[in-house]
KENUMAR-523895 format. One record per residue: residue in one letter; x, y, z of N, C-alpha, C in turn. Coordinates in steps of 0.05 Angstrom, whole numbers, plus 32768, in hexadecimal, padded with zeros to 4 digits. Each point is the difference from the previous one (the first is absolute). Layout:
BEGIN
aXYZXYZXYZ ...
***
This chain:
BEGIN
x8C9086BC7B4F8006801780117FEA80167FFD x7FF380027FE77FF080187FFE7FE37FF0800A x7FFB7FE780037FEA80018016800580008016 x80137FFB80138015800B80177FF1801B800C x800B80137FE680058018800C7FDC80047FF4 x7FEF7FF77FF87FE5800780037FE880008012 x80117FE5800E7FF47FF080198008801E8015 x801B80008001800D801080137FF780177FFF x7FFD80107FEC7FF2802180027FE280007FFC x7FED7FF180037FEB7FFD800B7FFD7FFF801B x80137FED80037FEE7FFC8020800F80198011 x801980117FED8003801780147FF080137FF7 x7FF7800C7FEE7FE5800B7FFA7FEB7FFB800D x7FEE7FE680117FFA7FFE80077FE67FFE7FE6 x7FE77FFF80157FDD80057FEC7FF17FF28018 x800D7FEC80087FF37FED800B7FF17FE47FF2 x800A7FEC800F7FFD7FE27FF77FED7FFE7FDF x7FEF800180027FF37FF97FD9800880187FF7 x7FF98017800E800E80117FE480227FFC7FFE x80097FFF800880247FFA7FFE7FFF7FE37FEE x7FEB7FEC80007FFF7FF17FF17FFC80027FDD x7FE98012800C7FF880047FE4800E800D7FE8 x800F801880158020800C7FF680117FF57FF1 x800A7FE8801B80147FEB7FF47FFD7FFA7FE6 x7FE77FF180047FF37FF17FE9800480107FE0 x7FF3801B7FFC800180137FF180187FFA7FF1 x801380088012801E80067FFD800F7FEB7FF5 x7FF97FE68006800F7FE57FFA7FF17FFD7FE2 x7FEC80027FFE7FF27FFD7FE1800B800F7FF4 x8004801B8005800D80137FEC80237FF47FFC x80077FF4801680217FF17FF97FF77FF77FEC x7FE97FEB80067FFA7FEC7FEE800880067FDE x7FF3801180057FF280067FE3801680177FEA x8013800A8011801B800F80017FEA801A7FF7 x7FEE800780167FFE80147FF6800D801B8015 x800F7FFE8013800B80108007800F800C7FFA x8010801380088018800A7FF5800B800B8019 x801B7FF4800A800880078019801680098003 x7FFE80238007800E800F800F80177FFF8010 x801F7FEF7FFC800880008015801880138006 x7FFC800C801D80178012800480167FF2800C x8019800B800280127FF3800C801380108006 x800C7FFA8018801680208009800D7FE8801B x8017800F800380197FF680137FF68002801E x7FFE7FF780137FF87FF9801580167FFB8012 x8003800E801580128000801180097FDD800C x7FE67FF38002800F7FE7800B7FFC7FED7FE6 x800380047FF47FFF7FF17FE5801B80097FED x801D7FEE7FFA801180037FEC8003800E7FEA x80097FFF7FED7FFD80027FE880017FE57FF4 x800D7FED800880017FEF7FF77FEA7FE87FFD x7FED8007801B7FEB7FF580077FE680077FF3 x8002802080027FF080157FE07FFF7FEA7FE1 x801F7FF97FF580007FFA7FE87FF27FE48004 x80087FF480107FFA7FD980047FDB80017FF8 x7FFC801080137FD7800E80057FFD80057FEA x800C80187FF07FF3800A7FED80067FEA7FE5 x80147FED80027FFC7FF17FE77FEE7FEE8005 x7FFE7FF1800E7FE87FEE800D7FE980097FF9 x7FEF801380127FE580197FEE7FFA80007FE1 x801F800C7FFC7FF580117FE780097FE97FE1 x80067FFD800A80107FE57FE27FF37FF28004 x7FFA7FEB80157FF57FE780087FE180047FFE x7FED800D80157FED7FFF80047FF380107FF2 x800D801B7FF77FF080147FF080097FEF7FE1 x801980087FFF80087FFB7FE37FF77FE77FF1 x80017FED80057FF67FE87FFB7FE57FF4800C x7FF18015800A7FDD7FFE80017FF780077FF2 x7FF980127FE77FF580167FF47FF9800F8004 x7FFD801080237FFB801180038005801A7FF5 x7FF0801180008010801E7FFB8008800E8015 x801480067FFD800A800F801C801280177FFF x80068016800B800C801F7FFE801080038016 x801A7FFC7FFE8010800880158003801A8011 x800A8006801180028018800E801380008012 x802080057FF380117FFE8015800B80248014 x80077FF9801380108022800C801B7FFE8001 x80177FE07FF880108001800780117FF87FE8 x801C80057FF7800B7FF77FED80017FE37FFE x7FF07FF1800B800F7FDB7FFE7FEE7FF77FE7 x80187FFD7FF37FF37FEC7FE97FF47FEC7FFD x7FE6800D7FE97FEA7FEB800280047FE07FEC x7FF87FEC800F80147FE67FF37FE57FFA7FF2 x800280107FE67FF07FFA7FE380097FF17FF5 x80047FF17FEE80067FF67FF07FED800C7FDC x800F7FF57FEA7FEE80077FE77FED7FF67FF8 x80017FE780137FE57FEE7FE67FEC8002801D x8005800D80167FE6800380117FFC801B8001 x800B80147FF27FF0801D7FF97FDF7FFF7FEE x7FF88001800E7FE780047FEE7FF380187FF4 x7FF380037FEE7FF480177FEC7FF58008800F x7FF7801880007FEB801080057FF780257FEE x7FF07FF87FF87FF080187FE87FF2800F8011 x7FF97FFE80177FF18017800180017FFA8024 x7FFE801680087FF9800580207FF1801D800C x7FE47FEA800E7FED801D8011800D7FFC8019 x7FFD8012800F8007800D80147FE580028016 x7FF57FF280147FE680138011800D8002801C x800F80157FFF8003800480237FEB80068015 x7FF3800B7FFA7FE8800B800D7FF97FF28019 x800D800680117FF17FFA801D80197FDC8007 x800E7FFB7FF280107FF37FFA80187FFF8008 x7FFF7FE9801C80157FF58018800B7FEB7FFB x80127FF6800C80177FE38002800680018018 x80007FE4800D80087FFB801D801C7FFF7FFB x800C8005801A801E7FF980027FFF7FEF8008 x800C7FE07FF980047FE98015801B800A800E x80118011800180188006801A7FF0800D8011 x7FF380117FF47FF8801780177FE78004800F x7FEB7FF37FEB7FE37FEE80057FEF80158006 x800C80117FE87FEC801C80037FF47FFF7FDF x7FF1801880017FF280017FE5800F801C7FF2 x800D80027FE5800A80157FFB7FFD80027FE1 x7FF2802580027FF480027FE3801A7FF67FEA x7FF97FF77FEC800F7FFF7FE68008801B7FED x801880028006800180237FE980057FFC7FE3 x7FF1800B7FF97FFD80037FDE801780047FF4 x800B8019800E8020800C7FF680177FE17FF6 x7FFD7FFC801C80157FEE80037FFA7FE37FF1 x7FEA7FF47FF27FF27FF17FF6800F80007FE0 x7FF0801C7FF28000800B7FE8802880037FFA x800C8007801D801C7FFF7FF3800B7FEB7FFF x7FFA7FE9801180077FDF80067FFC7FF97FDD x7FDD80077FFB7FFF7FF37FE0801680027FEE x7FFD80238000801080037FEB80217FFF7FF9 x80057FF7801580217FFE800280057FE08002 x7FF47FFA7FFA7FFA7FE080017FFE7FF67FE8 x80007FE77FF97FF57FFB7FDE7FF47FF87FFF x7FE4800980187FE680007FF17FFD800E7FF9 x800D801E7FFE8004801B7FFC80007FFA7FDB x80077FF6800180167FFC7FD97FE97FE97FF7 x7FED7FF880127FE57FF17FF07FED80117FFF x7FEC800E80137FE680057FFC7FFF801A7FF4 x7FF47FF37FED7FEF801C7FF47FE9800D8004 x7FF47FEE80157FE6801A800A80027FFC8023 x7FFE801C80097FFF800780117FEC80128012 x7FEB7FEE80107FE5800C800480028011801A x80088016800C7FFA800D801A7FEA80098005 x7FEF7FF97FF97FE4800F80047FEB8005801A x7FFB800F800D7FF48001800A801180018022 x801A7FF47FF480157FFE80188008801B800C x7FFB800B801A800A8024800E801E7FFB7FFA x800980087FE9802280038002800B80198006 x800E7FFC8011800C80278013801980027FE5 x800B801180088021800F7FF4800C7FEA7FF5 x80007FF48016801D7FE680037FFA7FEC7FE6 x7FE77FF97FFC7FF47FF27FF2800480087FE6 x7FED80137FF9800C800E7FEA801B80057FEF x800D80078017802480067FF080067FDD7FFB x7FF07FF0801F80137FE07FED7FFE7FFD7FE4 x7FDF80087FF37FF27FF97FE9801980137FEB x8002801980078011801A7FF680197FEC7FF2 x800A7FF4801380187FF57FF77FFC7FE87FF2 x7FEA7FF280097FFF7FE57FE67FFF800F7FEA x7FEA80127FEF7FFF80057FEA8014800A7FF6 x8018800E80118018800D7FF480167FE37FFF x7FFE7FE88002800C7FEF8000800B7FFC7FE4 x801B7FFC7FF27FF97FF17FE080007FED7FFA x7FF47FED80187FF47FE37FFE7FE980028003 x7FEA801280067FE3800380097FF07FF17FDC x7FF37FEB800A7FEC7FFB7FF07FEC80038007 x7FF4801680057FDC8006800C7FF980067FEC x7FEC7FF67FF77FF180077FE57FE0800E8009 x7FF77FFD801C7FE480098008801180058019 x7FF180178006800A801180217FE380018009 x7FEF7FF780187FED8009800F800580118015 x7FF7801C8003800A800B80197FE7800F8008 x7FE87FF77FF67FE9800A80037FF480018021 x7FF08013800B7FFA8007801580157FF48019 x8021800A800080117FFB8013800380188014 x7FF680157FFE7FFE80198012801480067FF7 x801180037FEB801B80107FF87FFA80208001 x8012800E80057FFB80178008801B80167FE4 x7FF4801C7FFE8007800B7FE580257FFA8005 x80077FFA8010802380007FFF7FFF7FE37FF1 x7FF47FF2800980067FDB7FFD7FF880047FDE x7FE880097FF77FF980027FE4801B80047FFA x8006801E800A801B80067FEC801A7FF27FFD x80067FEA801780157FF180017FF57FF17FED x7FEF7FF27FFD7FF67FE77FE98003800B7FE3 x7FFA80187FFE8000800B7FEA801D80067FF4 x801280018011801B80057FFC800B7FE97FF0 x7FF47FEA800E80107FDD80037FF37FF97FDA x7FE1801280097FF37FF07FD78015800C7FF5 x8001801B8003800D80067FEA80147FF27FEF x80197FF1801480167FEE7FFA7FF67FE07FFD x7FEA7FFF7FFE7FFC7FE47FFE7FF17FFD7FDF x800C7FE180007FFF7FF77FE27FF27FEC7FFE x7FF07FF780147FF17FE87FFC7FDF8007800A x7FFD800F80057FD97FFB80077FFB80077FF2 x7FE57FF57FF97FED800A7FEC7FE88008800D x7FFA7FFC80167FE17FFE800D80078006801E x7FED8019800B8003800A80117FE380098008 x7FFF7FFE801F7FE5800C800B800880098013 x7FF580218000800F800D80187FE2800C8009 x7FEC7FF980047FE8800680067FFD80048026 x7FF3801A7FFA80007FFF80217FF28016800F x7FFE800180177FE8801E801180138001801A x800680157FF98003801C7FF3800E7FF37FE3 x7FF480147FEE80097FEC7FE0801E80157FFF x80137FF37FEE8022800580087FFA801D7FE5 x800F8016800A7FFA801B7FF7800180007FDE x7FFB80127FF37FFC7FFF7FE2801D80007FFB x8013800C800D801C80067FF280087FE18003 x7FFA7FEA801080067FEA80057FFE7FF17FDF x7FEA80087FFC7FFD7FF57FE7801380097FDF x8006801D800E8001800E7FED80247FF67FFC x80127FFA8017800D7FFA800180067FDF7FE7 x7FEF7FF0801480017FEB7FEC80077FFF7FE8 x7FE4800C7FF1800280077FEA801880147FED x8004800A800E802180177FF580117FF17FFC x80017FDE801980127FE880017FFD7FF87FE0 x7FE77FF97FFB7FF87FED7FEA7FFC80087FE6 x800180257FFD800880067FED8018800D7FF5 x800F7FFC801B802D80067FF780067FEE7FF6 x800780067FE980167FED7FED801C7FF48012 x8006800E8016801B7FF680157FF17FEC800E x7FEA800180067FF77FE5801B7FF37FEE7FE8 x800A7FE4801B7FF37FEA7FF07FE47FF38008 x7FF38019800F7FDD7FF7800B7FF67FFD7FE5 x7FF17FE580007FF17FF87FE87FE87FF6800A x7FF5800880167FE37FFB800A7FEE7FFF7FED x7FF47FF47FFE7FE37FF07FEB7FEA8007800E x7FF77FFD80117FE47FFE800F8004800D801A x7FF08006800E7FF8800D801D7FE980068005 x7FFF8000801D7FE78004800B80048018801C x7FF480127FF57FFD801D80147FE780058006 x7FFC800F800F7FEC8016800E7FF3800F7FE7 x800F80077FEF7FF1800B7FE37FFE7FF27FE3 x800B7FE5800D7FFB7FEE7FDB80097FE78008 x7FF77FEF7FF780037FE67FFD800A7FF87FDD x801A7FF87FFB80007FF67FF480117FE87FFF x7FE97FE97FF980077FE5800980067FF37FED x80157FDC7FF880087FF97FEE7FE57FF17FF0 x800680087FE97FEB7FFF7FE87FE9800A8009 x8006801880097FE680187FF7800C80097FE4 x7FE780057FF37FFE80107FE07FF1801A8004 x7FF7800280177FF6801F7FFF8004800A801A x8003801D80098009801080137FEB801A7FFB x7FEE8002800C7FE180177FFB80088014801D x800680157FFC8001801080177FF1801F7FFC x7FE87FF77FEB7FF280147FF97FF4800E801B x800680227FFD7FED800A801980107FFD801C x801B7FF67FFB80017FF88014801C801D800E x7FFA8006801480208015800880147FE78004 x801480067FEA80147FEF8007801E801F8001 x80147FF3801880128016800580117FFB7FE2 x801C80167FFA800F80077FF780157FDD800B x80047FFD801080157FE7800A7FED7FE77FEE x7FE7800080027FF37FE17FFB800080007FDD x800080177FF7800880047FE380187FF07FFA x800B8014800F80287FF87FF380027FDF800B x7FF57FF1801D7FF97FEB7FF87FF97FEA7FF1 x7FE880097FF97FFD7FF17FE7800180067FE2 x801180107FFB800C80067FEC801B7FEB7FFC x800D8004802080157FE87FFD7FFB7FE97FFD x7FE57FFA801A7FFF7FDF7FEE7FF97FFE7FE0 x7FF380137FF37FF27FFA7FE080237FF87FF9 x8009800C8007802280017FEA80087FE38001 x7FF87FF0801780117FE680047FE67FEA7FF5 x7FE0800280097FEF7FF47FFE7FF97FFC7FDE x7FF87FED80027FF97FF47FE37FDE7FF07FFC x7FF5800080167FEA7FF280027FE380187FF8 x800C802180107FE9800B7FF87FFA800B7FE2 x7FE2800580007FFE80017FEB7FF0801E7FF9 x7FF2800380177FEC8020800380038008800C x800380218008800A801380177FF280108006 x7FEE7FFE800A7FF080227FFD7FFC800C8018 x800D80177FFC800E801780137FE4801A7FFE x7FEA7FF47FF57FF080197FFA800080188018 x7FFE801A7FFB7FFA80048020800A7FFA8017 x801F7FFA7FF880087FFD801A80138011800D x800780177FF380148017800880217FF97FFF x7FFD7FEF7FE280167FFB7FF3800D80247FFF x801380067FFE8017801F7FFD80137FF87FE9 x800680117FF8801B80037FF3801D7FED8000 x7FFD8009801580137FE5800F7FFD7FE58006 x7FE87FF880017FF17FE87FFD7FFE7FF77FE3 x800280127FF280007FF87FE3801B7FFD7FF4 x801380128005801C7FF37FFE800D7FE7800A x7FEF7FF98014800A7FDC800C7FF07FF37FED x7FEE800980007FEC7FED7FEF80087FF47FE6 x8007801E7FF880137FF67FDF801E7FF68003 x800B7FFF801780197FF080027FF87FE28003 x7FEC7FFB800F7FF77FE77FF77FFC7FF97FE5 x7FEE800D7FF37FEE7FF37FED80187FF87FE8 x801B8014800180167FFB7FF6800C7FE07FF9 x7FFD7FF2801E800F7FE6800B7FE27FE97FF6 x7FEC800A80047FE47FEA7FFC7FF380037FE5 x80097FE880017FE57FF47FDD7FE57FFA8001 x7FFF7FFA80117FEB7FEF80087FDA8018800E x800A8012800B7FE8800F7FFE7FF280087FEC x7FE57FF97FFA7FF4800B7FE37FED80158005 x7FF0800A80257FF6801680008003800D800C x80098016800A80038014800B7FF1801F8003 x7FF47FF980107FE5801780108009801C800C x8001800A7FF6800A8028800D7FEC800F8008 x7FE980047FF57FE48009800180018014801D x800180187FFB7FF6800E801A801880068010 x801F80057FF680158000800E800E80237FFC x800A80068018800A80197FFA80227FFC7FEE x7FF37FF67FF080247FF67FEB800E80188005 x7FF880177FEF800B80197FF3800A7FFB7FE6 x800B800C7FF7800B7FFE7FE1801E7FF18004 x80087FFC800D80237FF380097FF97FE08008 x7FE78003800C7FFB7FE080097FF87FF17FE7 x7FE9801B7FF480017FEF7FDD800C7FF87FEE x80168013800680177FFC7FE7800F7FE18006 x80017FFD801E800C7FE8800A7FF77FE47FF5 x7FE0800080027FF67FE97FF780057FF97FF0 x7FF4801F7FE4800280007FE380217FEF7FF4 x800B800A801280217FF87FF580057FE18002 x7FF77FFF801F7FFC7FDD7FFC7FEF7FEA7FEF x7FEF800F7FFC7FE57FF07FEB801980037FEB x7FFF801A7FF6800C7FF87FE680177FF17FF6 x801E8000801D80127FEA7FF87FF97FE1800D x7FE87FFB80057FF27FE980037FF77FF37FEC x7FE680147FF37FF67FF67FE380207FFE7FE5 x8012800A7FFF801780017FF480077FE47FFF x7FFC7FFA801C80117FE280077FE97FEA7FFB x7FE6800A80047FF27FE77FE97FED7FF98016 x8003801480177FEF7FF980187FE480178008 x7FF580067FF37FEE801D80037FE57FF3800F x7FFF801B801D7FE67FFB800D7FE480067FF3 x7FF47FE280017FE880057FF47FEB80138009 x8002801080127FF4801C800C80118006800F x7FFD801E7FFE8006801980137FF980157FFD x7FF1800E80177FF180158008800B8013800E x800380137FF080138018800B7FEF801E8007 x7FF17FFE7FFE7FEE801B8000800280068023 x7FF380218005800E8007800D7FEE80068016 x80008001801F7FF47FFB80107FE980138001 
***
């Protein structure tokens, strides 16, 4: 059936004779080779039963998908139950996303109609592929409102296993940051996040995060990330942002990830308009982490309150058998 319907939406696509061949051809090797992964939607049709729906959809999806190896992602609009069975559910760890410019023919309607992200991202996750993958790539995908809040609600799920979130250059706009930011807060499973993007998502975006990652009430335990003002990626040992203007939000940032992260090993903040308040996150981290041995201050407007902050943490650190092998506190 799925070379059927390959034959069939080529030649309504059209290209003309060798290229439609060449298409085909493309397309049947990639069967071949199961390297596709096929999309199918399914919704109630006026001259089509329900009963005739279930007969179709077990045939498809059990028979031809389930027992091919294909990979394949459902997409229903209507309540009729999908005739899964357990031993033809298959795993899946991880799923990218490229909408970008990214159509499906209707064979009822024999038109071309964009694919929506929204409705995609909520199909996953309410599904039990939802309760498999742990990485989730949107990148580079234009996701509007709708999109966003779907994502909003997977991470507030308490079945969500996302352990990496990509939401890097999706055009999210400062409301959508803040809905996402709402959803980390309540979420207990990611560790790795890239929210990278132009217009880069505002400092309080970050700053938020981080306030997530250092409340003792939330269970954000983010490890790694990748922003507009730091990269920190799994098994980096050093983080150098000497010289560099980093805001008040990208502090309290990465102050949260130090609290959860265990891989770094050097920090140096020389010169970078670390505050007072930057130094109180800082030492609520360094509280939770063993594992940093240097830590760079050099050139920061501390004050005497941001010092005392560090000082307090160095010292019930070294207490506990863990003392930074440098720190530079002198004053800008």
């Amino acid at each position: 059936m799925l070379r059927e319907l390959i034959s069939t939406a080529m030649s309504k696509f059209g290209g003309g004779g060798q290229k439609e061949a060449q298409a085909r051809a493309l397309l049947l090797q990639a069967l071949d080779m199961r390297a596709l992964v096929v999309v199918l939607e399914y919704a109630l049709h006026e001259d089509v039963d329900r009963d005739t729906m279930s007969q179709l959809l077990e045939s498809f999806v059990v028979k031809e998908l389930g027992h091919s190896g294909q990979r394949f992602v459902l997409v229903g609009s209507t309540d009729l139950a999908l005739p899964l069975e357990d031993d033809v559910t298959f795993s899946m760890e991880s799923f990218g996303l490229n909408m970008r410019g990214w159509v499906h023919f209707d064979m009822v309607d024999g038109v071309e109609k964009k694919l929506e992200a929204a409705r995609l991202i909520h199909e996953l996750h309410s599904s039990r592929v939802g309760r498999m993958v742990s990485t989730l790539n949107l990148s580079s995908n234009p996701l509007d409102p709708d999109a966003s809040r779907a994502a909003y609600e997977w991470l507030r799920t308490s079945s969500c296993v996302l352990t990496s979130l990509d939401v890097s250059f999706t055009g999210l706009q400062e409301e959508d940051w803040e809905n996402l930011c709402m959803a980390f807060q309540s979420n207990a499973s990611l560790t790795y996040l890239d929210i990278r993007a132009w217009p880069p998502p505002s400092d309080n975006v970050l700053h938020h995060i981080g306030s997530s990652l250092l409340d003792p009430a939330s269970p954000l335990a983010l490890k790694y990330a990748r922003t507009n003002a730091f990269d920190i990626v799994e098994g980096a040992s050093k983080l150098n942002l000497e010289e560099t203007a980093v805001g008040p939000g990208a502090i309290s940032m990465i102050a949260g990830l130090l609290k959860h992260n265990a891989s770094l090993r050097e920090l140096n903040l020389n010169a970078a308009g670390v505050t007072s308040d930057g130094a109180a996150a800082l030492a609520t981290a360094l509280r939770s982490n063993w594992s940093l041995s240097v830590l760079r201050l050099l050139h920061n407007p501390l004050e005497s309150t941001g010092r005392a902050h560090i000082d307090d943490a160095v010292a019930e650190r070294t207490a506990a058998g863990h003392p930074l092998q440098l720190l530079e506190l002198r004053g800008p």
